[in-house]
C-alpha positions as CSV (number, residue, x, y, z in Angstrom):
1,X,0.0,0.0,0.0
2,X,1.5,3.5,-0.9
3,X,1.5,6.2,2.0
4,X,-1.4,8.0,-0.5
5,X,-3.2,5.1,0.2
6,X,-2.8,4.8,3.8
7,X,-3.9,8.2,4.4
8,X,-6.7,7.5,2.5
9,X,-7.6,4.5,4.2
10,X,-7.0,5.9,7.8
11,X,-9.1,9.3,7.1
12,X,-12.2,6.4,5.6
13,X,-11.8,4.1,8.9
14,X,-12.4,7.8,11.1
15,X,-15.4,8.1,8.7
16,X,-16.7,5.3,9.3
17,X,-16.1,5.5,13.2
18,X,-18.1,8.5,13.7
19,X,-20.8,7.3,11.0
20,X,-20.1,9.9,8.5
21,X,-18.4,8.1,5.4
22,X,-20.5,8.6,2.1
23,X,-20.9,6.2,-0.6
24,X,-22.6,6.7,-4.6
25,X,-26.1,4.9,-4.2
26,X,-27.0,4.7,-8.4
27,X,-30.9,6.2,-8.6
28,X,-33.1,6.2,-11.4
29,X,-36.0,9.1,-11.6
30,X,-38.9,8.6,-14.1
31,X,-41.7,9.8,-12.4
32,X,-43.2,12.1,-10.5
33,X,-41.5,11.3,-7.1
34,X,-40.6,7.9,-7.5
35,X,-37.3,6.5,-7.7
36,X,-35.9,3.3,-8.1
37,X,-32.4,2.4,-5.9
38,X,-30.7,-0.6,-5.0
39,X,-33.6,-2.9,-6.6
40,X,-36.1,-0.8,-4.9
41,X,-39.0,1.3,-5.5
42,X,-39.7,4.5,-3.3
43,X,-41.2,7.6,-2.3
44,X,-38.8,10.1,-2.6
45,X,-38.8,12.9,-0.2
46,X,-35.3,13.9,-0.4
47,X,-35.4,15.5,-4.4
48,X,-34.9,19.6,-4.7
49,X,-37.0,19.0,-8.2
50,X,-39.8,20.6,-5.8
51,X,-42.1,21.2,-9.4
52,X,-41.6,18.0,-11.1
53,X,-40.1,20.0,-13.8
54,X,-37.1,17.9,-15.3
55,X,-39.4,15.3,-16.0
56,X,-42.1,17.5,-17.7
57,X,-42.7,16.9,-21.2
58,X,-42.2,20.6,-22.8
59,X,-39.1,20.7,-20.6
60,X,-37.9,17.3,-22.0
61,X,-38.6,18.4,-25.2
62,X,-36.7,21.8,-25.0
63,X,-34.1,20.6,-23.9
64,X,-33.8,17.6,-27.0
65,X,-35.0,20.5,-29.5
66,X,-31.5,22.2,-28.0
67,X,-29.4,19.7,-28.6
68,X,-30.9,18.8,-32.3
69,X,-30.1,22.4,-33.2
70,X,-26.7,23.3,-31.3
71,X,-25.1,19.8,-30.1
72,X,-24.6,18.6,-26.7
73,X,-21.6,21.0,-25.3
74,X,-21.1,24.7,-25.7
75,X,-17.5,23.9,-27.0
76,X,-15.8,26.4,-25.0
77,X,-15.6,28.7,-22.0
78,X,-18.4,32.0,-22.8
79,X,-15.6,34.3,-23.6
80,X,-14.2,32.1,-26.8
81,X,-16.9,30.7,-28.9
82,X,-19.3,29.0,-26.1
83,X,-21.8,31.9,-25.6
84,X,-24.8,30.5,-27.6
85,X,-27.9,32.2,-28.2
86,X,-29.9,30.5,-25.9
87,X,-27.8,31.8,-22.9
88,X,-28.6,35.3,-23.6
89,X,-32.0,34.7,-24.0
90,X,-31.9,33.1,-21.0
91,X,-30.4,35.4,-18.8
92,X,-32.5,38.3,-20.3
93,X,-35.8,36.0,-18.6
94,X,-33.5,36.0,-15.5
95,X,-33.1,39.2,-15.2
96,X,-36.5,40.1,-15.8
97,X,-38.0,37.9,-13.0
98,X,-35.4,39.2,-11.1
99,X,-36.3,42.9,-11.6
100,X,-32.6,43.4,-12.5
101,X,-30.9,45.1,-15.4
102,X,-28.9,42.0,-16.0
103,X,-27.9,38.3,-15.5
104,X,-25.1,36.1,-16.0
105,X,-25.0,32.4,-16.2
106,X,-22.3,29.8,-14.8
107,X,-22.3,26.0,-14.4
108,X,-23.7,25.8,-11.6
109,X,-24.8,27.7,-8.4
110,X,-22.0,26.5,-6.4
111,X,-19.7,27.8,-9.2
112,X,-21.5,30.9,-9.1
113,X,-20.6,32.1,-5.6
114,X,-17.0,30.8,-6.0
115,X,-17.1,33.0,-8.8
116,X,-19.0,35.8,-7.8
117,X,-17.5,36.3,-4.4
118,X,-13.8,36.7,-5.0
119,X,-14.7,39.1,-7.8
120,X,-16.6,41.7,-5.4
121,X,-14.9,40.9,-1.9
122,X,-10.9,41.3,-1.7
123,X,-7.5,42.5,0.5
124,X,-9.2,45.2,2.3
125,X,-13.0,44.3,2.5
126,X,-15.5,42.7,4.8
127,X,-17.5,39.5,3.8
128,X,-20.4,38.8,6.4
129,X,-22.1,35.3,6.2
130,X,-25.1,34.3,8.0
131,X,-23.5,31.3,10.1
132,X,-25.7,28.6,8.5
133,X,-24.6,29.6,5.0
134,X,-24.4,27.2,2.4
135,X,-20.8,25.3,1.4
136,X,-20.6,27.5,-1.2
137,X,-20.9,30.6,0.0
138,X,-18.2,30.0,2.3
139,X,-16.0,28.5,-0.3
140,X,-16.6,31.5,-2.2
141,X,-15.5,33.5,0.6
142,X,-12.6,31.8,1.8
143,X,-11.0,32.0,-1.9
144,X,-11.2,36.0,-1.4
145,X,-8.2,37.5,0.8
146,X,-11.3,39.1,2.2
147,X,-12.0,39.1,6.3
148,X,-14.2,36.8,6.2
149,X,-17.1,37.2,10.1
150,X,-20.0,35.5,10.8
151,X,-23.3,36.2,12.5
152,X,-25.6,34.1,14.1
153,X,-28.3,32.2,12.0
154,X,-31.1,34.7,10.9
155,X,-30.3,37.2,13.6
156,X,-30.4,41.1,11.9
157,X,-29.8,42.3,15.1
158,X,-26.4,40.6,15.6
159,X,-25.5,41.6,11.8
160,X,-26.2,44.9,12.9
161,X,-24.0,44.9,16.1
162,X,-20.6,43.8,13.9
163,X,-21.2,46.0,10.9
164,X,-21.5,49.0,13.3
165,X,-18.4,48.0,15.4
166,X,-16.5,46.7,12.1
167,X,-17.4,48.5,9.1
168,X,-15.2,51.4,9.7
169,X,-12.0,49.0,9.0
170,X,-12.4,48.0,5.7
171,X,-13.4,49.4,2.2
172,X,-16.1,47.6,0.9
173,X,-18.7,45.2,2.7
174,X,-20.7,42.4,1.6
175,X,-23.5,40.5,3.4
176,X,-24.0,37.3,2.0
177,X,-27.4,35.0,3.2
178,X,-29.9,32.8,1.8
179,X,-33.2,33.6,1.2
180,X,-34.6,29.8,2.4
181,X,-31.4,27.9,4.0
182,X,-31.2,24.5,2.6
183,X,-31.2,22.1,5.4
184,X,-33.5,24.1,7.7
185,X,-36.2,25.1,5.1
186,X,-36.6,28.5,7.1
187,X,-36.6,32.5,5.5
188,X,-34.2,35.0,6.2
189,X,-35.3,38.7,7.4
190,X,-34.1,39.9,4.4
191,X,-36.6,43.3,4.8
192,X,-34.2,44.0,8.0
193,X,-30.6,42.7,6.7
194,X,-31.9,45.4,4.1
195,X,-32.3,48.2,6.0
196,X,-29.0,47.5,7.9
197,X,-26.9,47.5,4.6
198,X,-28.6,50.5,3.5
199,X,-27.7,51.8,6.6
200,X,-23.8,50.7,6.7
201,X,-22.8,50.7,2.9
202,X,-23.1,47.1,2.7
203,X,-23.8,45.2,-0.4
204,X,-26.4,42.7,0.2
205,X,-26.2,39.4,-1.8
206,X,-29.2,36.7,-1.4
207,X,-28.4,33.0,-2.6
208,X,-32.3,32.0,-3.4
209,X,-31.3,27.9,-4.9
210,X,-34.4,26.8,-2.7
211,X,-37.2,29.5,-3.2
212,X,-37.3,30.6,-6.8
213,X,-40.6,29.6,-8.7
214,X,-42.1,28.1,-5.1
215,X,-42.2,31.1,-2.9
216,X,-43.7,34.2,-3.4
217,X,-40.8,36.8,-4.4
218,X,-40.1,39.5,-1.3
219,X,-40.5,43.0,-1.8
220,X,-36.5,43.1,-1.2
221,X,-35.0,43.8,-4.5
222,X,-30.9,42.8,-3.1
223,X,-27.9,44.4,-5.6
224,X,-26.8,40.9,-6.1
225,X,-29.5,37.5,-6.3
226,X,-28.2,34.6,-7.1
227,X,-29.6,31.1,-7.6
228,X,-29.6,27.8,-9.1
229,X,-31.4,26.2,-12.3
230,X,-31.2,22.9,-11.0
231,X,-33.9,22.7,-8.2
232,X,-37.2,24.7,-9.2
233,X,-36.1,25.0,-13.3
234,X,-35.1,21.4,-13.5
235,X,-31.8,22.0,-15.5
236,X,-28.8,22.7,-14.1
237,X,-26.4,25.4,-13.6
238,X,-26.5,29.1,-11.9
239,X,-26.7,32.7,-11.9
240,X,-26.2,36.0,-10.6
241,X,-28.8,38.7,-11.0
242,X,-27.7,42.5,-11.0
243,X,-26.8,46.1,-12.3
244,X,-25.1,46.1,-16.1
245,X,-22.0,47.0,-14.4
246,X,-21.7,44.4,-12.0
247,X,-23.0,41.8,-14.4
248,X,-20.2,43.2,-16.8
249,X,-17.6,42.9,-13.9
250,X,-18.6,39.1,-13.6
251,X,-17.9,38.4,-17.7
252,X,-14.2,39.9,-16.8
253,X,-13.4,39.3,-13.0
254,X,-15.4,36.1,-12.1
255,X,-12.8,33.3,-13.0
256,X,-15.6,30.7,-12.6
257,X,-16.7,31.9,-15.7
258,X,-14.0,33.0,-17.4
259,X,-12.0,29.7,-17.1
260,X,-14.9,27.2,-17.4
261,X,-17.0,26.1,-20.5
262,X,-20.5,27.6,-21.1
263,X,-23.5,25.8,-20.1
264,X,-24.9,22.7,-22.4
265,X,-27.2,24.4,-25.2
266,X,-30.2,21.5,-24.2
267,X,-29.5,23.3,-19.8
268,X,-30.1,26.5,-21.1
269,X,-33.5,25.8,-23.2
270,X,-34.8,23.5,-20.0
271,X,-34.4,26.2,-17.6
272,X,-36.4,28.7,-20.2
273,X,-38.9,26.3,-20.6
274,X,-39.1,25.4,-16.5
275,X,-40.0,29.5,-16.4
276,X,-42.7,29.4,-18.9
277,X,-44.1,27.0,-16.9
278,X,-44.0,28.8,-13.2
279,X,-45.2,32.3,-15.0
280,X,-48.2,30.4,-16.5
281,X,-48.9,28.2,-13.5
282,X,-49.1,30.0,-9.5
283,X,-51.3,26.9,-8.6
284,X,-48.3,24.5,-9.6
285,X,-45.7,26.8,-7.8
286,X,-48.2,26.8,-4.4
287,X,-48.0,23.1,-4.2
288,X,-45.1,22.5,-2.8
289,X,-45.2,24.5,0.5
290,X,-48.9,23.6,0.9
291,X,-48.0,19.7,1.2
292,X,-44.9,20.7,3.7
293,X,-48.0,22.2,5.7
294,X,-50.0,19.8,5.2
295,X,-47.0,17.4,6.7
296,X,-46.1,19.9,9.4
297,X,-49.6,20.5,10.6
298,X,-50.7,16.7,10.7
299,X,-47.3,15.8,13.2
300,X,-48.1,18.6,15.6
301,X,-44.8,20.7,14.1
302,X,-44.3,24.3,13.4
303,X,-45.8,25.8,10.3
304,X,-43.4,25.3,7.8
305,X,-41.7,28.2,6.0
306,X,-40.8,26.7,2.6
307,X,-40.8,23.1,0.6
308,X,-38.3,22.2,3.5
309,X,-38.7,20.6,6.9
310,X,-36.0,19.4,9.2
311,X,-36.5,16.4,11.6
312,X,-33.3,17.3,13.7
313,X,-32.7,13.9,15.7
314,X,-28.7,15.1,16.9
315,X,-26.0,12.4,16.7
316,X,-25.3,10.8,12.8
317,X,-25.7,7.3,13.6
318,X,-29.4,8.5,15.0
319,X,-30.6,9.9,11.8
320,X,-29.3,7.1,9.5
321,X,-30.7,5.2,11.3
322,X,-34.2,6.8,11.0
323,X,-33.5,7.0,7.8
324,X,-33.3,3.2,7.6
325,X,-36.5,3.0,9.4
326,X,-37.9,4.8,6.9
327,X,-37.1,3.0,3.8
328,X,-38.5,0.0,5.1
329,X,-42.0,2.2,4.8
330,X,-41.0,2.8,1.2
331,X,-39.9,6.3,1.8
332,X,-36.5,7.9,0.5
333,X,-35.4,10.7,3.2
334,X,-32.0,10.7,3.1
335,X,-30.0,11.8,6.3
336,X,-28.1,14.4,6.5
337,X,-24.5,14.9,8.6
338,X,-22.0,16.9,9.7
339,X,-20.2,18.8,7.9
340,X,-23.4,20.0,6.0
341,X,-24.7,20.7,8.7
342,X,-23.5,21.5,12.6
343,X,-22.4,18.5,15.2
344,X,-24.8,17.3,17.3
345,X,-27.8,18.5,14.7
346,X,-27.9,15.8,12.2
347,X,-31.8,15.6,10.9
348,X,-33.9,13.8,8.3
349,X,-34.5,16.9,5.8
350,X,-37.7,16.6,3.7
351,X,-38.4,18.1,0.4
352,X,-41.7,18.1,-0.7
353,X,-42.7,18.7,-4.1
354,X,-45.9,19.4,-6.3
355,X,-45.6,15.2,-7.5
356,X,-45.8,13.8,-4.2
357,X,-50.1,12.6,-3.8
358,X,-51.8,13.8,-0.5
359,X,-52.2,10.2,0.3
360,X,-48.6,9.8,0.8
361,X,-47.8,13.0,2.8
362,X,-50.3,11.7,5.3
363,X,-48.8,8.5,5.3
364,X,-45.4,9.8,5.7
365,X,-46.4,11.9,8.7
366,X,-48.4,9.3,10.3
367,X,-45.3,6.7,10.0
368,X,-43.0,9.5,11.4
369,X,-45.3,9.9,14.4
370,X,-45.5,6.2,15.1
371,X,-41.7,4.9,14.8
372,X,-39.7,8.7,15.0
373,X,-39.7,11.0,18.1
374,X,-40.3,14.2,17.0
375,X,-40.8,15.8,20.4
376,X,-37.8,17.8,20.6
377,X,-39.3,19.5,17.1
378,X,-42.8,20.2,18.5
C-alpha cells in the first residue's frame, strides 16, 4: 500500500467510526417522485425538483430541440466561442423575473458564488455570512483574501451589532445570506438585513437555490441574487442577478466563468422552458409549501416556511438510522450529517414537491409519528 493510500484509508476508517463516510447509491427518476435504488422502489422525499419539472414533457422536449439544433456541449468557455444564443435569452428571462438590469449564467450555483465572491470581496473588505450559509458561499468566501465574520443564524440584530463595530476597517462590505437555507427550510429577514446595509454601505447578496418559482418573491430587490437552475427550473447550472455594471464585472473578473465552459445548449432551453411553466402556473408553484403544511400540521410541528422541513434527531448514527427505518415504509429521506450541517444537529431533511399525492404525505407523517420521536421538534 502507498503512504497516499494509507492516508486515504485511515481518514475512511475515522469516517466510518463517527458514521459519516459517504458512498454513490445509483438512482433512477422517471416519475413524479418515484425512484428506483438498490432494486427498490420508493417515495422520494429527499429531491430539490420541488415542481416536477425535469421530467415534464415541454421541458424534455426543449431541452432535445436544444441539442438537435446546437449539439450537446457549448464547446468552450463564454468568452471564446461558447456563448450560444440561448444563454442570452436566458439570462434576459433572469433578469426580468429578477427585476434586474442584468444576468449572467455559470455551471452551476455552487460555481456561481465561487465565482462571484472573490470578484466583489478582496484584500481590504469585509464578507459577512449568516452562520448557517451554504458550502458555497463559504467556499466563495474563503477563496477571497477578504475578512471573512460570521453572524448568528437569521439574527439582523447581531448583523447589525458587527457592521457597526466593524465596518469602519475596511473598504467595501458584503453581506451574504440565503433567502430559504437548505437544510433548515426556514426564510431569512431579508426586509431587516436590508435596511442594515442601507444603513452601513453594505452590499447585500441573497443565494435564493431553494425559493425561486415556489415562494412568493419579497419586496426586497438585493444588488446581487443569485440562484440555481437545477432545483425549481429542473436543469442545471446558476446565476447572478444584477446592475449592467456588475453583471459586466462578472464576464471579466469572475474566474468561474472566465475559465470554465458555457452551459450545455439542451440546460439553457430547460431552464427557459421550466420558467414558462411557473409564470403560466401559480397553482403548480403553491403546491409545494402547501404539502410541507400539510405534513407539518398533521405531526403537531411548526408551520413550515418553505418546501423544506427538518426532523433534527442530533448524533449521525441517529438519523441514519431513522432514515433506515424509513425506507423500510418505502420512503426515501435521506440523512443528512456533519459537515453540511453543525455536530450534534444531524436531521432527516424533507423536500416536498408538487408530485408527491396527499395520500402519501399523510402517510409519511403518520409513520413519522409512530416509529420517530419528534418531540424535541414540536
Amino acid at each position: 500500500m502507498t503512504s497516499l493510500d494509507a492516508f486515504a484509508e485511515s481518514k475512511l476508517a475515522q469516517l466510518e467510526q463517527q458514521a459519516l463516510r459517504r458512498a454513490l447509491t445509483m438512482t433512477t427518476r422517471t416519475d413524479g417522485a418515484i425512484i428506483r435504488r438498490g432494486g427498490r422502489q420508493f417515495i422520494s422525499f429527499s429531491c430539490n425538483d420541488y415542481l416536477g419539472l425535469s421530467l415534464h414533457p415541454q421541458v424534455k422536449a426543449a431541452a432535445i430541440a436544444a441539442i438537435e439544433t446546437y449539439g450537446t456541449g457549448a464547446g468552450a468557455s463564454r468568452l471564446v466561442t461558447g456563448d450560444h444564443p440561448l444563454l442570452i435569452e436566458l439570462e434576459a428571462r433572469l433578469a426580468k423575473l429578477k427585476h434586474a438590469e442584468a444576468a449572467r449564467v455559470f455551471g452551476s450555483g455552487y460555481l456561481t458564488n465561487l465565482g462571484v465572491i472573490p470578484a466583489l470581496a478582496g484584500e481590504g473588505d469585509l464578507i459577512l455570512a449568516d452562520a448557517l450559509s451554504h458550502a458555497c458561499i463559504f467556499g466563495g468566501s474563503r477563496l477571497s483574501p477578504a475578512t471573512l465574520l460570521t453572524f448568528r443564524h437569521n439574527d439582523a440584530g447581531h448583523a447589525a451589532e458587527i457592521l457597526k463595530a466593524e465596518r469602519g476597517k475596511y473598504r467595501n462590505a458584503l453581506l451574504v445570506t440565503e433567502t430559504v437555507f437548505s437544510m433548515d427550510g426556514d426564510r431569512a429577514p431579508l426586509s431587516a438585513l436590508a435596511e442594515i446595509c442601507a444603513a452601513r454601505d453594505t452590499w447585500l447578496m441573497t443565494d435564493d437555490a431553494h425559493g425561486l418559482g415556489v415562494l412568493e418573491a419579497s419586496d426586497v430587490r438585493a444588488p446581487l441574487q443569485m440562484g440555481t437552475l437545477s432545483k425549481v427550473l429542473g436543469s442545471y447550472g446558476g446565476y447572478l442577478c444584477a446592475s449592467r455594471p456588475v453583471v459586466d464585472l462578472m464576464t471579466s473578473r469572475a474566474r468561474t466563468l472566465v475559465y470554465s465552459t458555457g452551459l450545455p445548449p439542451a440546460a439553457a432551453a430547460a431552464a427557459i422552458a421550466a420558467l414558462d411553466i411557473i409564470a403560466a402556473d401559480p397553482a403548480l408553484c403553491a403546491r409545494p409549501l402547501a404539502k410541507a403544511r400539510a405534513f407539518t400540521q398533521r405531526l403537531g410541528l411548526p408551520e413550515a416556511q418553505s418546501p423544506i422541513v427538518p426532523l433534527v434527531l442530533g448524533g449521525a448514527e441517529a438519523a441514519l438510522e431513522a432514515s433506515k427505518l424509513l425506507q423500510d415504509e418505502g420512503f426515501l429521506v435521506i440523512a443528512i450529517r456533519p459537515p453540511t450541517v453543525p455536530e450534534g444537529s444531524a436531521r432527516l431533511r424533507f423536500a416536498f414537491s408538487a408530485a408527491h399525492d396527499d395520500a402519501d404525505v399523510a402517510r409519511l407523517a403518520d409513520v413519522v409519528a409512530a416509529r420517530l420521536d419528534i418531540r424535541a421538534q414540536a
